[in-house]
Each structure stands twice: as structure tokens, then as C-alpha cells.
C-alpha positions as CSV (number, residue, x, y, z in Angstrom):
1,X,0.0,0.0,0.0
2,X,1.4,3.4,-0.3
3,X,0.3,4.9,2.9
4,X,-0.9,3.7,6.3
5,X,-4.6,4.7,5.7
6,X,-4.7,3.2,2.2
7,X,-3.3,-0.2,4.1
8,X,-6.4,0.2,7.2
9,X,-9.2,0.8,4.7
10,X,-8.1,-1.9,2.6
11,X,-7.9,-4.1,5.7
12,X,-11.5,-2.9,6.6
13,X,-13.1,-3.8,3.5
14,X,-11.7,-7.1,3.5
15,X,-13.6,-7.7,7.2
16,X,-16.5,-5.9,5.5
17,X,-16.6,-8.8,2.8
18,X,-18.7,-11.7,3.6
19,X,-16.9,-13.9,1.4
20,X,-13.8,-13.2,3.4
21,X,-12.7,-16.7,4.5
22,X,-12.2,-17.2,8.2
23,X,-8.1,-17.4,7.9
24,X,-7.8,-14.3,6.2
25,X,-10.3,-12.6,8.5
26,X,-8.3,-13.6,11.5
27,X,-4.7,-12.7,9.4
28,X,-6.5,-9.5,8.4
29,X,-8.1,-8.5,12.1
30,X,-4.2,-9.1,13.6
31,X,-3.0,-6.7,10.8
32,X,-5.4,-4.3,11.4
33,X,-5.0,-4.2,15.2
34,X,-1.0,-4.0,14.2
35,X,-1.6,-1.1,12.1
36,X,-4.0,1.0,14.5
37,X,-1.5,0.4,17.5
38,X,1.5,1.5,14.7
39,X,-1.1,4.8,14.6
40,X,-1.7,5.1,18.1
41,X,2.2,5.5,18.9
42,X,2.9,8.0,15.9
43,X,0.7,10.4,15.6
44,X,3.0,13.4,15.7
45,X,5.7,11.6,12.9
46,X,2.0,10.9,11.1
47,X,0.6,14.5,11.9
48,X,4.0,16.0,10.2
49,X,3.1,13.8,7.2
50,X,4.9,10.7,7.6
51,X,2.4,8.3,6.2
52,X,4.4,5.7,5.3
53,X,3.0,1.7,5.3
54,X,5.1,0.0,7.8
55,X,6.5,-3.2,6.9
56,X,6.0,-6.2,9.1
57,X,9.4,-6.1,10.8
58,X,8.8,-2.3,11.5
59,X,5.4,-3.3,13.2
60,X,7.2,-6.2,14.9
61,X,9.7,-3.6,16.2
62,X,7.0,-1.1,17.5
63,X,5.1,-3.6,19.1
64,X,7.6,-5.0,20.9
65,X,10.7,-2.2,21.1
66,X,12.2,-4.7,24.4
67,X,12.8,-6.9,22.2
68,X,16.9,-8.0,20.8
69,X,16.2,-7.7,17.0
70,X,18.1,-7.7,13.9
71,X,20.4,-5.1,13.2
72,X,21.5,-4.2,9.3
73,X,25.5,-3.8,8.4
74,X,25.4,-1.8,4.9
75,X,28.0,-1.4,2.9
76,X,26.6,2.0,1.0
77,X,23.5,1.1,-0.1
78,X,23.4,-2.4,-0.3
79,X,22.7,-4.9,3.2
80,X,25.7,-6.9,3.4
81,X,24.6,-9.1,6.5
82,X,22.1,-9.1,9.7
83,X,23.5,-9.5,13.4
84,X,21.9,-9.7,16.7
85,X,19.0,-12.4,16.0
86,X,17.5,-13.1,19.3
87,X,14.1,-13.0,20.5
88,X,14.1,-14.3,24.1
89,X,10.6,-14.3,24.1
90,X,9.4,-15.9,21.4
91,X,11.5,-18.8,20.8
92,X,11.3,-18.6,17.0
93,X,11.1,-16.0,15.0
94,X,7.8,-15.7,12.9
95,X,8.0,-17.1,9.1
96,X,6.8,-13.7,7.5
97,X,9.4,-11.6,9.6
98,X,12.1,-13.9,8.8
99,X,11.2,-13.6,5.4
100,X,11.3,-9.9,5.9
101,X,14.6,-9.5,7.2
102,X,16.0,-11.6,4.4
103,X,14.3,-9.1,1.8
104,X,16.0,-6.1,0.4
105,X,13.8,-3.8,2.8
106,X,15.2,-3.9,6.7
107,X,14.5,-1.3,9.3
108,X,16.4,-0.3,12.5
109,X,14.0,-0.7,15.8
């Protein structure tokens, strides 16, 4: 999505669908409650016009900032490796943010 309230009423009009199957309904609920929390703690970065679509390590990050994540190591513009993988409280780290951090976007908690 290309801003955070394009990404909420999409996310809404999915739950508003009937036809929405009950796995994507739940996926789309936890999203949703993601996103609005992601609102709730940045409404002055928001109110200044930052209305960026956070990524699902950046929610990850917000939702839990006690957490050890992964840092980046660039080399100019390109990530050249991740350190720091530890979440003492989960155990494992979630397929879809794994699959994050090994994509070309990564952000710093």
C-alpha cells in the first residue's frame, strides 16, 4: 500500500466482505490491530506527514521495542549481512518476519 490509511481501509473492506474466509479474517483482524497500535504510537511523525506503510518487521519492532532484533551492516546502499538475531521471548522468529529480514527492505528498531 502506499500509505498507512490506504493499508487500514483496505484491511477494513476485506472484514467488510462476507466472502472473506475465516483465515484471512483472523490474518487481516491481527493486521489491522497492528496497524491501528502503529497509529496510536505515531501520531506526531503521522501528523508531520509521515504516512508511510510499515512493513511487518517495522510493526514487529514497534510492538515489541524490548525486544533483541536484527540489526542491518550496509555497505553504502546495499545490506551486506544481519547480526543480533534473538528474541528471548518468542523462541522462534515468525516465518513472515524472517522472510522480511531476508528481503532487500530492513529497518532499524
Amino acid at each position: 500500500m502506499k500509505t498507512i490509511e490506504d493499508h487500514i481501509a483496505k484491511d477494513k473492506e476485506i472484514l467488510a466482505d462476507p466472502k472473506t474466509s475465516e483465515p484471512m479474517r483472523h490474518h487481516v483482524e491481527d493486521e489491522l490491530h497492528d496497524l491501528e497500535e502503529y497509529v496510536d504510537h505515531h501520531k506526531e511523525e503521522i501528523k508531520a506527514g509521515d504516512h508511510h506503510d510499515p512493513d511487518v518487521l517495522e510493526l514487529f519492532c514497534d510492538i515489541h521495542p524490548d525486544e533483541h532484533l536484527p540489526r542491518k551492516i550496509e555497505n553504502k546502499e546495499k545490506v551486506v549481512g544481519v547480526i543480533d538475531i534473538k528474541l528471548e521471548s518468542w523462541g522462534t522468529i515468525p516465518l513472515m518476519i524472517l522472510l522480511q529480514m531476508m528481503t532487500y527492505r530492513m529497518h532499524m528498531c
